[in-house]
C-alpha positions as CSV (number, residue, x, y, z in Angstrom):
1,X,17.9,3.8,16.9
2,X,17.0,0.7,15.1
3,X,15.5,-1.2,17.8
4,X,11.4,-0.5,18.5
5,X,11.9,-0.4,22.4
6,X,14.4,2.0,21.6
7,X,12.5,4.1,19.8
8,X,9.5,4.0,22.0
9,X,11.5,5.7,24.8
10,X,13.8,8.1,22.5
11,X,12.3,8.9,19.7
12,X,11.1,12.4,19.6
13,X,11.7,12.7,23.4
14,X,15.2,14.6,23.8
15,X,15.7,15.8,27.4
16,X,14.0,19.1,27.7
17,X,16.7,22.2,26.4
18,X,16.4,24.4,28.8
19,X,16.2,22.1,31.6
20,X,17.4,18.8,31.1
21,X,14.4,17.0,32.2
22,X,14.8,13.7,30.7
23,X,10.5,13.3,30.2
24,X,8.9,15.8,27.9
25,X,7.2,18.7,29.6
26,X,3.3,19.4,29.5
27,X,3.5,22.6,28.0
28,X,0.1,23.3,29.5
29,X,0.0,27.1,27.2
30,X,-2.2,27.8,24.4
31,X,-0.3,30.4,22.7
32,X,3.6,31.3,22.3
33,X,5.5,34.8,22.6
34,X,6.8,35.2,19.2
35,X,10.4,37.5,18.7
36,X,8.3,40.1,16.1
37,X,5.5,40.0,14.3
38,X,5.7,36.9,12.3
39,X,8.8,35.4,14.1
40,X,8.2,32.3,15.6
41,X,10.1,30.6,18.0
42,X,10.8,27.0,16.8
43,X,7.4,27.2,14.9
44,X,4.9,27.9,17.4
45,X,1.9,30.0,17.6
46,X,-0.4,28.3,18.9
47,X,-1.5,25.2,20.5
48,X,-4.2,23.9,18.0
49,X,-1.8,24.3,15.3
50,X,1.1,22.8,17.1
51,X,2.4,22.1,20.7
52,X,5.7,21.5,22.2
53,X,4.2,18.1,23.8
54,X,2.3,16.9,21.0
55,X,5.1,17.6,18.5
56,X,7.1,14.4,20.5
57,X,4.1,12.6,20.5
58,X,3.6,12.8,17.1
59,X,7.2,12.4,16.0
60,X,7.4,9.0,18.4
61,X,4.1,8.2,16.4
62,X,5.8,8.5,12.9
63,X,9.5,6.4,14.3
64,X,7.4,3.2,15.5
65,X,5.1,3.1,13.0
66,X,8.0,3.9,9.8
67,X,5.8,6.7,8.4
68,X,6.8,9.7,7.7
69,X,4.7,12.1,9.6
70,X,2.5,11.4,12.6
71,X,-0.3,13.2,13.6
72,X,-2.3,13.2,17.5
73,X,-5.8,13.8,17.8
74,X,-8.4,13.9,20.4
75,X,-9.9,10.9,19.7
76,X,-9.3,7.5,17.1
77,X,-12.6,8.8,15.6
78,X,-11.3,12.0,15.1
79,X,-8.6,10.3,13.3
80,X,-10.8,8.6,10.9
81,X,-12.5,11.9,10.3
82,X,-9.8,13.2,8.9
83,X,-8.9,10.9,6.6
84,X,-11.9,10.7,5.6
85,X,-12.6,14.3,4.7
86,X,-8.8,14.5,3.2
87,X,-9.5,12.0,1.1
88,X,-12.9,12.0,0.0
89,X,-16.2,14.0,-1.6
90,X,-19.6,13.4,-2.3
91,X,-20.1,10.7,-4.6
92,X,-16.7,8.6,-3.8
93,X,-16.5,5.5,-2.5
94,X,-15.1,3.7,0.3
95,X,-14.5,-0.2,0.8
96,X,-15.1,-0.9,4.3
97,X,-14.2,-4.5,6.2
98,X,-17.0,-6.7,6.8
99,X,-17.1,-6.4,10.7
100,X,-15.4,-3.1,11.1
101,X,-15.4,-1.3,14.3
102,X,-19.3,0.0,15.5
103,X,-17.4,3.7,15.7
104,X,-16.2,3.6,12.1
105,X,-19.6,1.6,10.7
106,X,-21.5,4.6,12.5
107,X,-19.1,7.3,10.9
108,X,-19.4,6.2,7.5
109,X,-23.2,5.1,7.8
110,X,-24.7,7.9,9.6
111,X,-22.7,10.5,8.9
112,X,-20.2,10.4,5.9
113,X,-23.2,8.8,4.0
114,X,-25.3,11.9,4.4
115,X,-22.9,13.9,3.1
116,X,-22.8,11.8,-0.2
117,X,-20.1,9.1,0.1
118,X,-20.7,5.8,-0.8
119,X,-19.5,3.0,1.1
120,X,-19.9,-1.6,0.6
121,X,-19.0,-3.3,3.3
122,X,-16.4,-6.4,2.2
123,X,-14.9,-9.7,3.8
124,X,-11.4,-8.4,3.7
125,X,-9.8,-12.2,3.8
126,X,-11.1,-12.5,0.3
127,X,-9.0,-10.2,-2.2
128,X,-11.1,-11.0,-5.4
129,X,-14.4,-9.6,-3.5
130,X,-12.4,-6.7,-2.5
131,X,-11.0,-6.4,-6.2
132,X,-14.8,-6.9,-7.2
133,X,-16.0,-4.3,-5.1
134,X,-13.8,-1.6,-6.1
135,X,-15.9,1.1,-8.3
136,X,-14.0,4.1,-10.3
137,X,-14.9,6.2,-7.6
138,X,-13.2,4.6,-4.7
139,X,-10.9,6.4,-2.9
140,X,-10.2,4.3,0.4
141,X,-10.1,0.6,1.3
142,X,-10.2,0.6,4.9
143,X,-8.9,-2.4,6.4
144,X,-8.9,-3.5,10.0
145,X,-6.8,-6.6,11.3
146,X,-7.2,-8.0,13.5
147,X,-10.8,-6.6,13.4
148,X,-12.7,-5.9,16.1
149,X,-14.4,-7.8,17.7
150,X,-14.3,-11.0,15.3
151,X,-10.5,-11.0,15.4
152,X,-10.4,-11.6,11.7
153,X,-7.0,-11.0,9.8
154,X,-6.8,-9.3,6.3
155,X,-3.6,-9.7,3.9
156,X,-2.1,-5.6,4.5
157,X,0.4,-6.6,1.2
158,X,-2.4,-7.9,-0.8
159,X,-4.8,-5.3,-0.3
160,X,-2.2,-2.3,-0.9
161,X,-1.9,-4.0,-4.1
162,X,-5.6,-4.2,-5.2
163,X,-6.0,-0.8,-3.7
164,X,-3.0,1.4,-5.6
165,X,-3.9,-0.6,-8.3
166,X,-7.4,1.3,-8.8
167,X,-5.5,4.7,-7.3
168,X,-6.8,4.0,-4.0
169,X,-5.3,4.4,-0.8
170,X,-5.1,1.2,2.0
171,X,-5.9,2.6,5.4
172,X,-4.9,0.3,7.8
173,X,-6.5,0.4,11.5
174,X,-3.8,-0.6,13.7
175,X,-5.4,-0.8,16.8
176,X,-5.4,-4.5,17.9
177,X,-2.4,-5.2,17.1
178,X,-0.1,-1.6,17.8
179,X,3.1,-0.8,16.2
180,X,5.2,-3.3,18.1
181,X,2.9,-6.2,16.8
182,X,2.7,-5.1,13.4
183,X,3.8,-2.7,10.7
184,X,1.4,-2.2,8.1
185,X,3.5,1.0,6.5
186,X,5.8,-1.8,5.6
187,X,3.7,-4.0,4.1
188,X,2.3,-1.2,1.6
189,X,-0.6,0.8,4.1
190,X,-0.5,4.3,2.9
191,X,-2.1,5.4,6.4
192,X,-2.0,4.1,9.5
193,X,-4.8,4.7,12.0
194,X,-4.6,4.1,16.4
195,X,-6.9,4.6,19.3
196,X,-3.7,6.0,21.3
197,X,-6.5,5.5,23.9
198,X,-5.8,1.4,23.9
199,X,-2.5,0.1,24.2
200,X,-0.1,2.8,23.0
201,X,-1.4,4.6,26.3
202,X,-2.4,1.0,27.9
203,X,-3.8,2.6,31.2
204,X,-7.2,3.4,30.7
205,X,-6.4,6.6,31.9
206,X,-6.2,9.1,28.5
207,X,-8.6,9.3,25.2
208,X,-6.8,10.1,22.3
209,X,-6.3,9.3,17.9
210,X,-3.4,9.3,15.9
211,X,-3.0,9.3,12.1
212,X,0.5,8.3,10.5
213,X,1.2,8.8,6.6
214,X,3.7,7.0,5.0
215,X,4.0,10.1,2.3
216,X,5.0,13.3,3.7
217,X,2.9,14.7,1.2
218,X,-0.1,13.0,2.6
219,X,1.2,13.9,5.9
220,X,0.5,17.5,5.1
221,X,-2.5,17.0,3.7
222,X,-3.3,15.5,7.0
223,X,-1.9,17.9,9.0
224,X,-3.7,20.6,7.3
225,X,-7.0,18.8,7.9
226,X,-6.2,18.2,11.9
227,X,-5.4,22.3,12.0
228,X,-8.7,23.5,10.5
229,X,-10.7,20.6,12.1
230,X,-9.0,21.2,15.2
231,X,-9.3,17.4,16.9
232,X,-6.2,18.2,18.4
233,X,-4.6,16.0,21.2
234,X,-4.3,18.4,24.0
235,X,-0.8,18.3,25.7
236,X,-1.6,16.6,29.1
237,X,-3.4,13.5,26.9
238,X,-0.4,13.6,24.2
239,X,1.6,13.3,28.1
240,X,0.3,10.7,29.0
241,X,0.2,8.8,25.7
242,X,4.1,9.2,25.3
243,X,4.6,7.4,29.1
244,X,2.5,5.0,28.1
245,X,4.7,4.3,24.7
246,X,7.7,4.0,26.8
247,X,6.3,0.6,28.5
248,X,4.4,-0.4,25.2
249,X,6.9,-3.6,24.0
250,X,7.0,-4.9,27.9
251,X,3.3,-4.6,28.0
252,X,2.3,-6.4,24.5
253,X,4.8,-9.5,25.4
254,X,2.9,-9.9,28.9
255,X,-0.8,-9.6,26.8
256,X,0.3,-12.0,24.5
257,X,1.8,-14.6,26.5
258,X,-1.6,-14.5,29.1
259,X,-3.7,-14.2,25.9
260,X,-2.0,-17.4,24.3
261,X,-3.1,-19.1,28.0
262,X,-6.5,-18.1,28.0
263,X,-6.9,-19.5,24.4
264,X,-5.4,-22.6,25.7
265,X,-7.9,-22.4,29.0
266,X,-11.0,-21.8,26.6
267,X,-10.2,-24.2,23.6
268,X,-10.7,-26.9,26.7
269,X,-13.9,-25.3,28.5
270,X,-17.1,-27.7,27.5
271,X,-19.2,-24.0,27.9
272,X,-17.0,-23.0,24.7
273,X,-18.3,-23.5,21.4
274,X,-15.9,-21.6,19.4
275,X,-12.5,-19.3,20.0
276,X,-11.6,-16.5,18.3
277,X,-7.8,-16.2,18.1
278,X,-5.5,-15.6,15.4
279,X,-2.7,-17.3,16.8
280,X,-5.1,-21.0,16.6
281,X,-4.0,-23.3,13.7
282,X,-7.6,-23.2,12.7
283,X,-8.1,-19.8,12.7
284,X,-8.7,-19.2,8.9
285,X,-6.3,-16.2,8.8
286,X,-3.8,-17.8,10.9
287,X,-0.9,-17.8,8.1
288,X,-0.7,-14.6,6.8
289,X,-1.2,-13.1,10.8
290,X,1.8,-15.3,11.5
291,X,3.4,-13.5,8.3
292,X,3.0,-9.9,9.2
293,X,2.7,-10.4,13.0
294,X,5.2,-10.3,15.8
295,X,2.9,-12.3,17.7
296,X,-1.2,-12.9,17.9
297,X,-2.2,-10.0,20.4
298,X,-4.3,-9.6,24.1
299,X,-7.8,-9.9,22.1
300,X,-10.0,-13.1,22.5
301,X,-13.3,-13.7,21.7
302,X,-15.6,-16.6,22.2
303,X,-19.2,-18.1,22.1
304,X,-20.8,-19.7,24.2
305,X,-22.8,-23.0,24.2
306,X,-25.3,-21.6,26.0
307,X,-26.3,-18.7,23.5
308,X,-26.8,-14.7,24.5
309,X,-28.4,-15.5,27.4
310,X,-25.4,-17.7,28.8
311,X,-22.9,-14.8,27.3
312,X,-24.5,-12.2,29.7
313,X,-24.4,-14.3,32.4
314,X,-20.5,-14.9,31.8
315,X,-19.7,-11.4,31.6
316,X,-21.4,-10.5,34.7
317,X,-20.0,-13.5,37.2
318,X,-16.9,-12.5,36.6
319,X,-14.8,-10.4,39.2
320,X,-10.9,-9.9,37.7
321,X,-12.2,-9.1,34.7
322,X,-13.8,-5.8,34.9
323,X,-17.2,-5.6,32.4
324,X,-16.5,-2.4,30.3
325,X,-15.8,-1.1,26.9
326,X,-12.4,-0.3,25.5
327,X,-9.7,-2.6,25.3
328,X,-5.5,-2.0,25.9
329,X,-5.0,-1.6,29.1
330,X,-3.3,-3.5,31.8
331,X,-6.2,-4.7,33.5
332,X,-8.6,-7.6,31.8
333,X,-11.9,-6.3,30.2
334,X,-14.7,-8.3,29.3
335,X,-17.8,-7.1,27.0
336,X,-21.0,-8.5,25.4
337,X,-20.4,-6.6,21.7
338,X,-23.5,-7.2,20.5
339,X,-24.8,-4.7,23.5
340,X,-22.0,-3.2,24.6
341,X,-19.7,-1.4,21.8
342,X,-21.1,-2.9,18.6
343,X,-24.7,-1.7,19.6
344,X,-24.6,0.3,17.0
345,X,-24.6,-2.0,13.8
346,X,-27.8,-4.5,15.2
347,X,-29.8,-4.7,12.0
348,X,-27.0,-4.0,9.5
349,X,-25.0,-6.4,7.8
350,X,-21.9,-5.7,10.3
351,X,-24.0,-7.2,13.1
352,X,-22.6,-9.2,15.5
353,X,-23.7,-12.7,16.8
354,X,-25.4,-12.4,20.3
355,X,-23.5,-14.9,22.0
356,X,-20.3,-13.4,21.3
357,X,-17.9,-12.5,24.0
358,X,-15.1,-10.3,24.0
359,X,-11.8,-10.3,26.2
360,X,-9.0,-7.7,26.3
361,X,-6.6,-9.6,28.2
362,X,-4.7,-7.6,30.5
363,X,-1.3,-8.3,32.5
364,X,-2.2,-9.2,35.9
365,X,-1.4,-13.1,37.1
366,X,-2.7,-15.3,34.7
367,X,-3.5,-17.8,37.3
368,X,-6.0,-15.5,38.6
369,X,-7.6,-14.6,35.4
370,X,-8.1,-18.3,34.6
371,X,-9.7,-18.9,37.7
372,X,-11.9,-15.9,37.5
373,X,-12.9,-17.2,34.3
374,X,-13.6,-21.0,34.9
375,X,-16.0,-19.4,38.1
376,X,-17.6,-17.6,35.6
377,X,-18.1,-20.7,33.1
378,X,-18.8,-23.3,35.5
């Protein structure tokens, strides 16, 4: 199966054995009946070490990402947990992007940091900083592109090769883009990180993580970690996940090509001050997102003329665009970061400006979400 949408429909996914259901079952059970003591049946115990359901997930993970083992978890930051712990003791060091995620800021700030890792926050466009920051103790370089919610693009090739060249792994966040975007395994990423809950599910309807390793060594590692941490997806979420996987390729083409008019719409708007897109010619990273991109993604963000208290006033006048947190799904989202889901870096040097505003752009008619917009601009 070379082709990704065929893949995201086969790929770990066989009709069931015993009763040819073509869609994986929720195998809603938490343990297994095993033929003697000792004697599994197909390698199941039980259902925090392994389930029938996640097993497909997972192996679907690994095919559309090229990694060789995928892992499902309860939540992306249960994801990133794990790698971190894997990976890292007190006194290492992590390189972390220069607007990365709130969630992962928080994680390594507040919580990692406590337990002695070290972490410097880096602008990932610039690989001689990155190569400047990197200490003997640095174990990860975490990289996020497009980043949330600035949209800016790192070089995945360059940075595997500043990282393995200190005997550090490259993490890449994957989230923005998903595997049908981009392929950062490929490019040199040792892991790959998603919020299955965005547009691998693309519903709004599931939370879920999912780690792949491009080393099956690493994958065990991994795996081991995800068993004795237990941040396990639970089968109905790992369910719902795999649907949403099937429709994945359809979906991204439809974000993109409304994203791509909404830029177009915004770029225009006298309101607009500045659009954050990496499919613009002036975006600085535009070049190397063009490079290791499909295409540019359903993410736009923009400030406003007007300042924070203009940005407010946009994101609650509109009515298509729903105002909530999360991004992925099929319907449009709109957020104020610096209140909303980046709350949690004010004060730190990952702060975001206050008259930022962030779109997921969903799949409805793109006439109507222009229109709701320029009502909420005018």
């Amino acid at each position: 199966m070379s082709s990704f949408e065929t893949r995201a429909i086969h790929a770990g996914q066989e009709p069931d054995p015993y009763t040819g259901s073509v869609i994986v079952p929720i195998y809603a059970t938490s343990t297994y009946k095993q033929d003697g003591v000792g004697g599994l049946r197909g390698g199941y115990e039980y259902s925090r070490s392994a389930n029938p359901t996640r097993t497909a997930l997972e192996e679907a993970l690994a095919a559309l990402e090229g990694g060789a083992r995928g892992l499902a978890f309860a939540s992306g930051l249960a994801a990133e947990d794990a790698v971190f712990r894997t990976t890292c003791r007190p006194g290492d060091h992590v390189i972390l992007p220069g607007d990365a995620y709130g969630g992962t800021f928080r994680l390594v700030a507040r919580v990692l940091a406590a337990w002695g890792v070290e972490y410097t926050p880096v602008p990932l466009g610039d690989l001689d900083a990155v190569r400047a920051a990197i200490r003997p103790t640095t174990k990860i370089v975490w990289c996020e592109t497009p980043t949330n919610p600035l949209l800016g693009i790192a070089d995945i090739a360059g940075l595997a090769g500043v990282a393995h060249d200190a005997g550090a792994l490259l993490v890449v966040d994957n989230t923005f883009a998903s595997p049908y975007l981009q392929q950062p395994i490929a490019l040199g990423a040792d892991v790959v990180v998603q919020s299955t809950t965005k547009y691998l599910g693309g519903h709004s309807d599931v939370v879920g993580g999912a780690l792949i390793a491009a080393d099956a060594g690493l994958g065990d590692e991994l795996a081991f970690h995800q068993n004795a941490m237990g941040a396990v997806a639970g089968p109905f979420d790992a369910w719902l996940v795999l649907r949403g996987i099937k429709t994945l390729a359809v979906r991204m083409d439809r974000h993109c090509d409304n994203a791509e008019r909404v830029v177009e719409f915004l770029s225009s708007h006298p309101a607009v001050a500045t659009v954050l897109y990496p499919g613009l010619d002036s975006h600085p990273g535009h070049d190397i997102a063009a490079r290791q991109m499909r295409r540019f993604g359903g993410m736009v963000s923009f400030t406003l003329r007007g300042g924070v208290e203009t940005a407010l006033k946009v994101c609650g006048l509109v009515s298509v665009f729903i105002l909530g947190e999360s991004l992925g799904g099929v319907e449009s989202l709109i957020e104020h970061p610096g209140r909303m889901t980046h709350a949690s870096v004010a004060g730190s040097p990952l702060e975001v400006p206050d008259d930022l505003v962030r779109l997921s752009v969903g799949i409805e008619n793109i006439d109507d979400l222009i229109a709701d917009l320029a009502s909420a601009l005018a």
